[in-house]
C-alpha positions as CSV (number, residue, x, y, z in Angstrom):
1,X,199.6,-76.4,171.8
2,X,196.3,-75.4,172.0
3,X,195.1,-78.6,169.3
4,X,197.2,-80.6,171.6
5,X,194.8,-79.4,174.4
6,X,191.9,-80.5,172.6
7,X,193.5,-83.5,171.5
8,X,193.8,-84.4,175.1
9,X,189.8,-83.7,175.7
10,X,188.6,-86.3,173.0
11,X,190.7,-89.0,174.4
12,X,189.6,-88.4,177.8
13,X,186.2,-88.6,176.7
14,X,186.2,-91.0,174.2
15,X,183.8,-89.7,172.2
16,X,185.7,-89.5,169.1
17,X,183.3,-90.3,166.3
18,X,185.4,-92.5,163.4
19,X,183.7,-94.6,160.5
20,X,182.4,-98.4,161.9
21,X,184.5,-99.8,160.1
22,X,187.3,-98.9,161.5
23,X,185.7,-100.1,165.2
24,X,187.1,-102.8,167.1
25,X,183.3,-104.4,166.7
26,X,184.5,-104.2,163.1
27,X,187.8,-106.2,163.4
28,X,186.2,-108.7,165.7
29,X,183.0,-109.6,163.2
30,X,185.9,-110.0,160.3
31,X,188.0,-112.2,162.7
32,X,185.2,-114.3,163.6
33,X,184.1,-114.7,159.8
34,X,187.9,-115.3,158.5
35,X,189.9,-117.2,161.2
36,X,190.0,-120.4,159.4
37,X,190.1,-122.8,163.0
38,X,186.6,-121.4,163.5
39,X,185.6,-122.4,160.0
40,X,187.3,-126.0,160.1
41,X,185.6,-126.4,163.6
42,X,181.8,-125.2,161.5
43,X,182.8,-127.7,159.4
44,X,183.0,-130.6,162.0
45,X,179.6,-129.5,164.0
46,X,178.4,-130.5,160.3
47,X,179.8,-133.5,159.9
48,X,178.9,-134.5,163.9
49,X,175.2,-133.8,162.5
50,X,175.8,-136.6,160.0
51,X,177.1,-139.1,162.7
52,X,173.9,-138.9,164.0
53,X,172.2,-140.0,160.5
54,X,175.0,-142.6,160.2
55,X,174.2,-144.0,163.7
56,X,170.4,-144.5,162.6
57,X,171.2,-145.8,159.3
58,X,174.1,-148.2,160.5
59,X,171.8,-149.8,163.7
60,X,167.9,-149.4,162.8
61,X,167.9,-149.5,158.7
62,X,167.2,-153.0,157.4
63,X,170.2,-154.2,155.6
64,X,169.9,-155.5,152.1
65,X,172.9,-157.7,149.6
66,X,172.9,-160.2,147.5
67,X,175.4,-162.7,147.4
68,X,176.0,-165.3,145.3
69,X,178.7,-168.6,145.2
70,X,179.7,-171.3,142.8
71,X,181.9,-174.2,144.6
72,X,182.9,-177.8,143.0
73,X,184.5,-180.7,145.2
74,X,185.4,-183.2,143.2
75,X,186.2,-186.5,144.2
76,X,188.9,-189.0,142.4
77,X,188.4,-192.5,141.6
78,X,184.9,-192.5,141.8
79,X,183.3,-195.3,140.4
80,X,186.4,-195.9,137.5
81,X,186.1,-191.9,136.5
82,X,189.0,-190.6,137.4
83,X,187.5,-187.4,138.5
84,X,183.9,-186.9,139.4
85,X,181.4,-184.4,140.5
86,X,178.5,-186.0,142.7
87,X,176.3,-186.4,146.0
88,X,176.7,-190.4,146.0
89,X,180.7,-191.1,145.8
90,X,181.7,-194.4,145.6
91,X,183.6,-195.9,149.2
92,X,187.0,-195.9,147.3
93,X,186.4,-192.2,145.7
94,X,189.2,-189.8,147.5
95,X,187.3,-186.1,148.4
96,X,186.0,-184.0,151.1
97,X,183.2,-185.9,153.0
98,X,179.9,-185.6,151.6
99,X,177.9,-184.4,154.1
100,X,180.5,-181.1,154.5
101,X,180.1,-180.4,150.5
102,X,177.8,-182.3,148.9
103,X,180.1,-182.1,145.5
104,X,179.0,-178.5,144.6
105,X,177.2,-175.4,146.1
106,X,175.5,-173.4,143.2
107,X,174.0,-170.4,145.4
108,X,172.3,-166.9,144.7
109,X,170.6,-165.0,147.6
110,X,168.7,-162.1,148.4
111,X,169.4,-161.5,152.2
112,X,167.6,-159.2,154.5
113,X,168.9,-158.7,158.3
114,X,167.9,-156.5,160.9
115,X,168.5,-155.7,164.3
116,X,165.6,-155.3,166.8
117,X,164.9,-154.3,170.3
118,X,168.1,-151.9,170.3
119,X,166.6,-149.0,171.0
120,X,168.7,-148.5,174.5
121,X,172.1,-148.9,172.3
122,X,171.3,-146.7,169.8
123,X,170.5,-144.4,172.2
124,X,174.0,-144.2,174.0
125,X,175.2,-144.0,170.4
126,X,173.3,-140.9,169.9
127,X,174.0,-139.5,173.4
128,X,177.6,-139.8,172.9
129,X,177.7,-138.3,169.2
130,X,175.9,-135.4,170.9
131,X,178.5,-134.5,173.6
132,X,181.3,-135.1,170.8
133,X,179.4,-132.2,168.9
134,X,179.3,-130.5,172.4
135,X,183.0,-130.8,172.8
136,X,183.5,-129.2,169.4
137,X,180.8,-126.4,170.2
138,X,183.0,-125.7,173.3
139,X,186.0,-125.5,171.4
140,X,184.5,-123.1,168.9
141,X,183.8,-121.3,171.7
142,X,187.3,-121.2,172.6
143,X,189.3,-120.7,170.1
144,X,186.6,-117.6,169.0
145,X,187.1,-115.9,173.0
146,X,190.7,-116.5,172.3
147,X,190.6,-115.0,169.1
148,X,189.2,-111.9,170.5
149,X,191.4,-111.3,173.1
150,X,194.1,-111.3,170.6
151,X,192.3,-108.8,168.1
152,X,191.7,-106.9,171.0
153,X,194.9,-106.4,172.2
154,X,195.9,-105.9,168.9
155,X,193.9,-103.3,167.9
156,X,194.7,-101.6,171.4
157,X,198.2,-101.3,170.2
158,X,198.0,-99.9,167.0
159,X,195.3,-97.4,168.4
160,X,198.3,-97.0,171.3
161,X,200.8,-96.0,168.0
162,X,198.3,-93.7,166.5
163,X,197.5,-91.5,169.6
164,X,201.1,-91.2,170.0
165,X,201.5,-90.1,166.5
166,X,199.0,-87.6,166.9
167,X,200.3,-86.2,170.2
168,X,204.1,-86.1,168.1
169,X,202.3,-84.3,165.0
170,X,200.8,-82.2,167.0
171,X,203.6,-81.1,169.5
172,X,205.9,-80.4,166.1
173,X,203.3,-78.2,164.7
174,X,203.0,-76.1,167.8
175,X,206.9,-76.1,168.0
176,X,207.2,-75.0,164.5
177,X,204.8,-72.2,165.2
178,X,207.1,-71.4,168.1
179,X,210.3,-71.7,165.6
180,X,208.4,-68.6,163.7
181,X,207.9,-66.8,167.0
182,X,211.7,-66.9,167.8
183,X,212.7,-65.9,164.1
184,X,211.3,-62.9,164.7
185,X,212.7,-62.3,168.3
186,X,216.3,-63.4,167.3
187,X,215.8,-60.7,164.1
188,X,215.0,-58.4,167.3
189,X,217.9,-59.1,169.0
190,X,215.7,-60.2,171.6
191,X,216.9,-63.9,171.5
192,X,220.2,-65.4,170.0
193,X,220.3,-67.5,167.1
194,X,221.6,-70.0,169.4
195,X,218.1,-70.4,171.0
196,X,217.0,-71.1,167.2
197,X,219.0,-73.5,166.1
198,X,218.5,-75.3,169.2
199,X,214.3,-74.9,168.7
200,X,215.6,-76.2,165.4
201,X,217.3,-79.5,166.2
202,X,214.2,-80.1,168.6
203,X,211.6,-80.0,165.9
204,X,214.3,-82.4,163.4
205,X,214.4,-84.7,166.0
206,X,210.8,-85.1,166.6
207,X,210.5,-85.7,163.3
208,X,212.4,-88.7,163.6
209,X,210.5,-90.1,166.4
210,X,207.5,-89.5,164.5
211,X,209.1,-91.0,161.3
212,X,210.0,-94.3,163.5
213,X,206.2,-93.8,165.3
214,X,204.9,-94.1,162.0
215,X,207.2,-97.1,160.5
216,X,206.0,-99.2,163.8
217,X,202.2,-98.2,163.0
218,X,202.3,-99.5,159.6
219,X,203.8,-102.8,161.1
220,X,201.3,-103.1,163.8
221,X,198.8,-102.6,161.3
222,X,199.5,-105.2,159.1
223,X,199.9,-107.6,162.1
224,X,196.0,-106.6,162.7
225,X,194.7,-107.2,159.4
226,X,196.8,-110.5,158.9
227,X,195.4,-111.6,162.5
228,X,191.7,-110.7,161.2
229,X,192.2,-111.7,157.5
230,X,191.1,-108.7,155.3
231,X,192.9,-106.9,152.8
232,X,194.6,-103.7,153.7
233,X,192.7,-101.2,151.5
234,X,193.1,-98.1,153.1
235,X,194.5,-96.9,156.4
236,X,192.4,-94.8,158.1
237,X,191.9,-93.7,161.7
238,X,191.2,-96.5,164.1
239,X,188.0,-95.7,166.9
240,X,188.5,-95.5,170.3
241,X,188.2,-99.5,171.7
242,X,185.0,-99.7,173.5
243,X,185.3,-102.2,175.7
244,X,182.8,-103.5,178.4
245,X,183.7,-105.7,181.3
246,X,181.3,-108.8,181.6
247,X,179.5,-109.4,184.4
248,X,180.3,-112.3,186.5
249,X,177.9,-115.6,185.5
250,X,175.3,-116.2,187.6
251,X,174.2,-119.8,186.9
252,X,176.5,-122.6,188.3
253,X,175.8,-125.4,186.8
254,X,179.0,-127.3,186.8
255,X,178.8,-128.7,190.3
256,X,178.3,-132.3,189.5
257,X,179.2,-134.2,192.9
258,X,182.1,-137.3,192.8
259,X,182.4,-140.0,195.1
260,X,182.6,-138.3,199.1
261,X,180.2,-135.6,197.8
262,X,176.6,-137.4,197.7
263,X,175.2,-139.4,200.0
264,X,174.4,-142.8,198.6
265,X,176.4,-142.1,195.8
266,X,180.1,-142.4,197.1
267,X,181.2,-145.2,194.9
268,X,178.3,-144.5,192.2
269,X,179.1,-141.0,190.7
270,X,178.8,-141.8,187.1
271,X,175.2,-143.1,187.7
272,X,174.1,-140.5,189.5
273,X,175.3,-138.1,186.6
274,X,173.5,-140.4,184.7
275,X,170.3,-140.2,186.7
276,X,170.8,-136.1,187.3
277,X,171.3,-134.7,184.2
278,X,170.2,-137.5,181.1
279,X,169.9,-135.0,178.2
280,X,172.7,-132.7,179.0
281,X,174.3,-130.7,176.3
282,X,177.1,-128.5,177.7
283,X,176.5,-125.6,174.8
284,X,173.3,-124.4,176.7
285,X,174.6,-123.8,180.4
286,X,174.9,-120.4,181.0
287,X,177.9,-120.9,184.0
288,X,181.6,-120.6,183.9
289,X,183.4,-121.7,180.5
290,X,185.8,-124.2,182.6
291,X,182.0,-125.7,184.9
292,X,181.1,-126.1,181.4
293,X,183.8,-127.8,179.6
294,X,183.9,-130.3,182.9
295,X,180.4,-131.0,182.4
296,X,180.8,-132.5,179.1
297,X,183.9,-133.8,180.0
298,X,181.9,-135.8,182.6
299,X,179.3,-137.1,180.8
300,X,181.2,-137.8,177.8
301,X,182.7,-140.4,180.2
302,X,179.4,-141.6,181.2
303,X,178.2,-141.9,177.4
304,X,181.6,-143.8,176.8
305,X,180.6,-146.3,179.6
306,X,177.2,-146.7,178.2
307,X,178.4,-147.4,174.7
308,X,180.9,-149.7,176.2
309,X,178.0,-151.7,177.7
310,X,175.7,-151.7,175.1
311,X,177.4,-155.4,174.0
312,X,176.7,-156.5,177.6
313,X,172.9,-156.2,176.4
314,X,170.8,-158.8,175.1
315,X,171.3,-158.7,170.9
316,X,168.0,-160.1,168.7
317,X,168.6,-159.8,165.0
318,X,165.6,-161.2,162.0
319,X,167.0,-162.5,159.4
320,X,165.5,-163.9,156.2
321,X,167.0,-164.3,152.5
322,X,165.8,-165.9,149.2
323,X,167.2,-167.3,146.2
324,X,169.0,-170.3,144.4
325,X,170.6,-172.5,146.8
326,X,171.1,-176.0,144.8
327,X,174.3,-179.0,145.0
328,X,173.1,-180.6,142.2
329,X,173.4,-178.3,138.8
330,X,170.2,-180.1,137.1
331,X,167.9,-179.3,140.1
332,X,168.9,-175.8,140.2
333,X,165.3,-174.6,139.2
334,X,163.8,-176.9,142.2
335,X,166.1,-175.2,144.5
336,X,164.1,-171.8,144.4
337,X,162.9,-171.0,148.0
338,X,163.1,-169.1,151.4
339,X,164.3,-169.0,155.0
340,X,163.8,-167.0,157.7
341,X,164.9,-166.8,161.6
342,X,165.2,-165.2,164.8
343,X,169.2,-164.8,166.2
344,X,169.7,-164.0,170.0
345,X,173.1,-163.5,172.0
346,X,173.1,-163.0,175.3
347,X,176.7,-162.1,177.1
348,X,177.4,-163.9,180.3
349,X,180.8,-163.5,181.5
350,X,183.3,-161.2,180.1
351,X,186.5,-161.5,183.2
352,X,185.1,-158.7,184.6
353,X,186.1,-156.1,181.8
354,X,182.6,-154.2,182.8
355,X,183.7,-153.3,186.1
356,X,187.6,-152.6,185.4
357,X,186.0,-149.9,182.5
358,X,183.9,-148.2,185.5
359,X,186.8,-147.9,187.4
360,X,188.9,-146.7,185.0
361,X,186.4,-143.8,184.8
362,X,185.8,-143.3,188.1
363,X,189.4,-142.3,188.5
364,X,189.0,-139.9,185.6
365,X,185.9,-138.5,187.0
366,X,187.7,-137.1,189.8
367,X,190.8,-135.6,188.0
368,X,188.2,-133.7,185.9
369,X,187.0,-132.6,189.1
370,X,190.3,-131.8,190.6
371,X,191.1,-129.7,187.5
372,X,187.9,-127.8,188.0
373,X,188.6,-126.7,191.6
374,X,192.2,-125.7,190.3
375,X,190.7,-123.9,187.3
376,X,188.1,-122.4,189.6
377,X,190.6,-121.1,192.0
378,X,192.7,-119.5,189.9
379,X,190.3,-117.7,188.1
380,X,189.0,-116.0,191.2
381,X,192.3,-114.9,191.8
382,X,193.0,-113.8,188.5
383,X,190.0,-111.7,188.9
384,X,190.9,-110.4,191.9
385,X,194.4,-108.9,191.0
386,X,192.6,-107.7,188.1
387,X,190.0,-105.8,189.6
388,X,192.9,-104.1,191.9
389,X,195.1,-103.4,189.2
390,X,192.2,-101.2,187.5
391,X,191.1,-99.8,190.4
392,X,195.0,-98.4,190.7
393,X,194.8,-97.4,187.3
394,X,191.8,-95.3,187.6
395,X,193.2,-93.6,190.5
396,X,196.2,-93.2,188.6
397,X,194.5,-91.5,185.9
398,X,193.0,-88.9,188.2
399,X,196.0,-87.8,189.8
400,X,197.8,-87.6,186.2
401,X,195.0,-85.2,185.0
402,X,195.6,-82.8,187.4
403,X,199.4,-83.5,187.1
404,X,198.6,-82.0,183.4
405,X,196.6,-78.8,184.1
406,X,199.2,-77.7,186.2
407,X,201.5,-78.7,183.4
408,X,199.3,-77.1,180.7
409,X,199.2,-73.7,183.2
410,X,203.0,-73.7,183.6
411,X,203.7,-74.3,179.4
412,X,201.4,-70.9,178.5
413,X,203.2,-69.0,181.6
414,X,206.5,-70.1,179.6
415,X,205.2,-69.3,176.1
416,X,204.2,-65.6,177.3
417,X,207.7,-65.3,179.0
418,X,209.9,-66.4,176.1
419,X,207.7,-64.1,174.0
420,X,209.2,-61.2,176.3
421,X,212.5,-63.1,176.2
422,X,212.5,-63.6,179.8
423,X,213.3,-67.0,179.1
424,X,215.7,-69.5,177.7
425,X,214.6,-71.7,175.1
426,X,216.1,-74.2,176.6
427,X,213.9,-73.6,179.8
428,X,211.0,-73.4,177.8
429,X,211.9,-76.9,176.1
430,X,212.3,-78.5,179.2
431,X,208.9,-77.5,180.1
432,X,207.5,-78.7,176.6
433,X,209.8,-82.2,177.8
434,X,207.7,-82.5,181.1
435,X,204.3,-81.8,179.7
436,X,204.9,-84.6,176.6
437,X,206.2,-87.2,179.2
438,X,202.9,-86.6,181.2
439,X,200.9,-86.9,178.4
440,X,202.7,-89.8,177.4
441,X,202.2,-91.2,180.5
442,X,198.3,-90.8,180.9
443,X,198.0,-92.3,177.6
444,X,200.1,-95.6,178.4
445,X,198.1,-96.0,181.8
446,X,194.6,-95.5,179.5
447,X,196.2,-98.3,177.4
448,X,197.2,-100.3,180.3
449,X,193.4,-100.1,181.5
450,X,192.2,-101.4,178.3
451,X,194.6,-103.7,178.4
452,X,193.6,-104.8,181.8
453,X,189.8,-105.1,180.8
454,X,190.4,-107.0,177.8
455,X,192.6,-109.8,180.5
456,X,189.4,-109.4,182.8
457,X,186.4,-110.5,179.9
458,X,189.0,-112.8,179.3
459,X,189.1,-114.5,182.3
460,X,185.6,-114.1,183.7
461,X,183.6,-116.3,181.0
């Protein structure tokens, strides 16, 4: 019982030294490296960063084609031919009108547009692209903080499996060396072969609770690796889970007022968002995951406005082309030359679509800002049922420590006494009963703690 003992020691001070990669730090570096949502989400960021080169190319690049266009219009009955091809039909020729047509078009062109003076658009362009990106940071974020609260939990229970396998091992090696001890009494008479068998069936059935300990730790094991995504090369001994609770964040930057809040801004909270906070990227707060998810949220509604807008701005496009533009086929090589021209639009009434859109977003403002109070709230509540929970665990702990010494003290008063065969065996197994459920127990509550950390970083980030 004595390795038991010692067995005991390690766990309570966690300072058993394994190799790193069997470390939870382990499992959670190979998670984040396999888990293929993190890797379709790298992916995206990527091709975000090329929206951002498409959105330059597609509004400030000059634009080049070429086109080119053969067209006849014949007219009938033109001056005794039955069909004709000229500029100058005769008044009884049947054909479209000649000023439309002019009896052919023989065009090739070079053409060169342009737009200018859209700096402002391209601009909301970009500042949308950039919260889209943010919006998929975020949800890297999320799905990688997920990821390693399930590893974590995980990995807790399979460590759970292998301390009980240890604690089993170890109790059925220090009943076997009891099974020897009673041999020897029962040859003296001192004991009956009653109390042998019956140390006997104890050990045998032990052995099948470690045999179905063992079947459930291979399972939990392979659930692990399959969650993290590495091979299963050889099962070693997992290291105790080191896990520190995060501290709560300090920077709140998610308080963006909505109409009520601000003075002057009661029916104007998109622009002051838009005035407050112009080159905001959520990635970079350091506050609350859900103050920074409605942040973006926010201003991707802001930079959906703006884009929205951006046709109720002035539009100036140069234009120029050159080429062959001819009606008549024999003049084709006189018909060589040039244009080139300015082309303004400027909206002026669209049934008021401008206002109805700001509306619209107003409205979703504030349920982004009712989800964050309701977020919010429940996380400080979380927190705090957390925090009281491993308070009671600790204390819990404590008391079940001393609960064991005592046991530990009674199970060596009973060895020495059955030695003298002033006791039963079944006494004595009763006591070996107590002290296992005890030790049973402190390890479930030390697996609860974890347990309850690992649902504490969770919710405090």
């Amino acid at each position: 019982m004595k390795k038991i003992i010692c067995f005991i020691m390690l766990f309570s001070s966690g300072q058993v030294i394994f190799a790193q990669e069997n470390s939870l730090e382990y499992f959670l570096k190979a998670a984040e490296k396999n888990n293929p949502a993190l890797l379709q989400n790298k992916n995206l960021l990527e091709i975000g960063q090329y929206d951002n080169q498409f959105i330059n190319a597609q509004n400030n690049s000059v634009n080049i084609d070429v086109t080119s266009e053969v067209m006849v219009a014949p007219y009938f009955n033109n001056y005794g031919n039955f069909i004709d091809i000229t500029t100058k039909p005769s008044p009884d020729a049947y054909g479209y009108a000649e000023p439309i047509t002019n009896g052919a078009l023989y065009s090739a062109q070079l053409n060169i547009t342009k737009d200018i003076f859209n700096r402002a658009s391209v601009q909301n362009l970009l500042f949308q692209n950039k919260l889209k990106n943010g919006a998929l940071f975020l949800s890297a974020e999320e799905i990688k903080h997920q990821l390693h609260k399930n590893i974590t939990n995980a990995y807790i229970q399979v460590y759970h499996l292998q301390l009980k396998e240890e604690i089993t091992k170890d109790l059925i090696s220090d009943l076997e060396n009891r099974l020897k001890v009673v041999e020897i009494l029962v040859k003296k008479a001192v004991l009956m072969q009653s109390d042998y068998l019956l140390l006997q069936l104890e050990i045998e059935n032990k052995k099948l609770e470690l045999q179905q300990l063992q079947n459930n730790l291979n399972s939990s094991l392979l659930s692990l690796y399959n969650a993290v995504g590495i091979k299963i090369t050889e099962i070693k001994q997992l290291a105790a889970p080191e896990i520190t609770l995060t501290p709560e964040a300090k920077t709140y930057l998610g308080k963006i007022p909505i109409p009520g809040e601000v003075a002057g801004y009661q029916k104007d909270s998109l622009d002051y968002i838009k005035t407050e906070f112009p080159d905001f990227i959520a990635p970079t707060d350091t506050s609350y995951f859900y103050q920074r998810k409605f942040k973006n949220d926010s201003l991707q509604l802001v930079a959906e406005q703006n884009v929205f807008e951006n046709k109720y701005r002035p539009q100036f496009r140069a234009y120029g082309n050159t080429g062959i533009n001819a009606v008549e086929a024999p003049r084709i090589p006189h018909n060589v030359g040039f244009s080139a021209g300015l082309k303004l639009i400027v909206p002026i009434y669209d049934g008021g679509q401008k206002k109805i859109k700001r509306l619209q977003n107003e409205l979703k403002l504030e349920n982004l800002e009712y989800q964050k109070k309701n977020d919010q709230i429940k996380k400080q509540n979380t927190l705090q049922s957390l925090e009281k929970q491993m308070a009671s665990m600790k204390t819990g702990l404590q008391l079940i420590n001393n609960q064991l010494k005592k046991q530990e003290h009674i199970l060596e008063v009973y060895k020495g006494k059955m030695v003298q065969g002033q006791v039963s065996i079944i006494d004595y197994l009763k006591v070996v009963q107590n002290y296992k459920l005890d030790l049973e127990t402190k390890l479930q509550m030390k697996i609860n703690l974890w347990l309850l950390e690992n649902e504490y970083n969770a919710t405090n980030w």
